[in-house]
N, C-alpha and C positions, 0 to 999 in steps of 0.2 A: 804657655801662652803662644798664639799663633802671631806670627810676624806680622808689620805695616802692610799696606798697599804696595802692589809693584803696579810697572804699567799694562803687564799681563792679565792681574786680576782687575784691572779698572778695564781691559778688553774680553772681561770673562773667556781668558785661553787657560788650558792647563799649562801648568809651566812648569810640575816634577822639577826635575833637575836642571832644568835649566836653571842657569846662576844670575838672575837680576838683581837690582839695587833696588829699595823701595824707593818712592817718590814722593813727591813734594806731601802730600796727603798722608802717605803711609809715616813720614817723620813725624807729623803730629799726632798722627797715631800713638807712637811710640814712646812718645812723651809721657803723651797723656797715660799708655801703660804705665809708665814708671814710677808716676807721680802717685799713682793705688796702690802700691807698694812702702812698707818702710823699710828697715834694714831688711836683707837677704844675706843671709851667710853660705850661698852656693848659685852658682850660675853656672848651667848646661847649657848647652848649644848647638844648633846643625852650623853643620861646615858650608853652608851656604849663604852667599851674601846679604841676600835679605833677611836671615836668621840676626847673623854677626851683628847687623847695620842696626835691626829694633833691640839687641841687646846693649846694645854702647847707652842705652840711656841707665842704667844700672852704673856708670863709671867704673867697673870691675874686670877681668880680662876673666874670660867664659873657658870654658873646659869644652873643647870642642870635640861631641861624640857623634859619630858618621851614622851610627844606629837612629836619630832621629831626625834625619834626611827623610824630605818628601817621598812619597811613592815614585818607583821609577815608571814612568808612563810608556816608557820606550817611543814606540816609533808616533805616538798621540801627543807627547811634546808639545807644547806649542799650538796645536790645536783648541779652534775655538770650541767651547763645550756644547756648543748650538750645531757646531756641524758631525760633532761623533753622532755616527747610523742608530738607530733603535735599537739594531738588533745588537750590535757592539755591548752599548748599555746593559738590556736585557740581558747577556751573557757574563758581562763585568762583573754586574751588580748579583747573579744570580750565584754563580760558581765561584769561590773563593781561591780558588784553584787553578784561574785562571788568569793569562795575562795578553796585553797588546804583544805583538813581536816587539822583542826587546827589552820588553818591559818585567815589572814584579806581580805577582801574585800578591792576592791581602794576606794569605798565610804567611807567605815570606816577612813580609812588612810589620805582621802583630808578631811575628816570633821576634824578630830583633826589638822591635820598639816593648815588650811585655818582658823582653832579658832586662832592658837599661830598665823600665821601672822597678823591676824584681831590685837592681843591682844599688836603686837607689832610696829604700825601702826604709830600711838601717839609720841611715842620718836624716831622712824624711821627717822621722819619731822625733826629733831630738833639735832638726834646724827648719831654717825656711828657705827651699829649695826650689830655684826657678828654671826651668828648662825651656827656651825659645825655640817653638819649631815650627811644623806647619801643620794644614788639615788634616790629612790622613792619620797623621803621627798623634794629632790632638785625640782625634775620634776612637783612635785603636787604645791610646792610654785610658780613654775614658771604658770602654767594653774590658781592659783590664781589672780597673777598679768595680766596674759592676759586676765582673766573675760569669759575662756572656760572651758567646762569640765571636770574633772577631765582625762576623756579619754583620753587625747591627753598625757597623760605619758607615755603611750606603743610607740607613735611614736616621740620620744624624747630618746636621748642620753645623757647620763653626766658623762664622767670619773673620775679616784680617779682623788682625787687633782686640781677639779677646783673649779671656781668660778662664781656661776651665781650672777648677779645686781638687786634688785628691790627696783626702787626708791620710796618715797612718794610723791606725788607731793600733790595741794589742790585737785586735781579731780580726786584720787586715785593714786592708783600703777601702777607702771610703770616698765614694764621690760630691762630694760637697758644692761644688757649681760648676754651670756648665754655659758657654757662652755667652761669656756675660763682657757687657762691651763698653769700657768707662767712655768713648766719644762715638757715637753714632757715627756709622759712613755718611759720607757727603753727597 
């Protein structure tokens, strides 16, 4: 599931790694996440705040793996998404291969975030297993389970506060839902 609102994403900036808290909105987001859930018998987690902060509604202490950290946007941080150039975009979104200075490639980001699903596969079969992270990390686990490209992230959406499904079956992963948002943004 993708974390609450921060005050980033209610300024539509990228915020990567930057470390915010969510806000007043993004908590009852998080709630309301919690509450579509029953028991969980595993909690992941990025080591980023607003990750940590939507998981505490689970009451459980999260297994924090650095592998489903936002994309690092490098030097685009913070940046509103209205002011990244065309051509930026067009180049982003085109080449997988490529990144902002500073920043991560999508290959980078599906090879680590496509290890922890690989790595959590196993007990997937057998339990119910929640892993809080953010967009990119959502979008790339979802192109794992559909056994595409990493590419298909750019054309894919995931708002704060949902929840995509991917199931284990014997004959792999399976995508079962995809953005689905038990409280509408505000």
């Amino acid at each position: 599931m993708r974390h609450g609102r921060t005050e980033a994403n209610a300024g539509l900036r990228l915020q990567g790694r930057i470390d915010l808290p969510i806000d007043e909105v993004g908590r009852r987001q998080a709630a309301a996440l919690g509450a579509t859930f029953g028991t969980i018998d595993r909690l992941v987690c990025s080591p980023l705040l607003r990750a940590r902060q939507t998981a505490e509604v689970f009451g459980m202490e999260p297994e924090i793996d650095d592998r489903w950290l936002e994309m690092d946007y490098g030097v685009m941080d913070g940046q509103r998404m209205a002011e990244v150039a065309p051509e930026m975009w067009d180049r982003w979104t085109s080449d997988a291969d490529f990144a902002p200075d500073g920043g991560e490639t999508l290959h980078q980001l599906a090879a680590r975030v496509w290890a922890a699903c690989a790595d959590l596969m196993d007990d997937a079969r057998r339990r119910e297993v929640v892993v809080v992270t953010h967009a990119t990390p959502v979008k790339a686990a979802m192109a794992w389970a559909l056994g595409v490209p990493a590419s298909v992230t750019w054309r894919a959406f995931v708002d704060q506060a949902s929840i995509t499904k991917v199931m284990i079956r014997d004959r792999g992963p399976v995508l079962a839902g995809f953005n689905n948002v038990p409280v509408p943004l505000p």
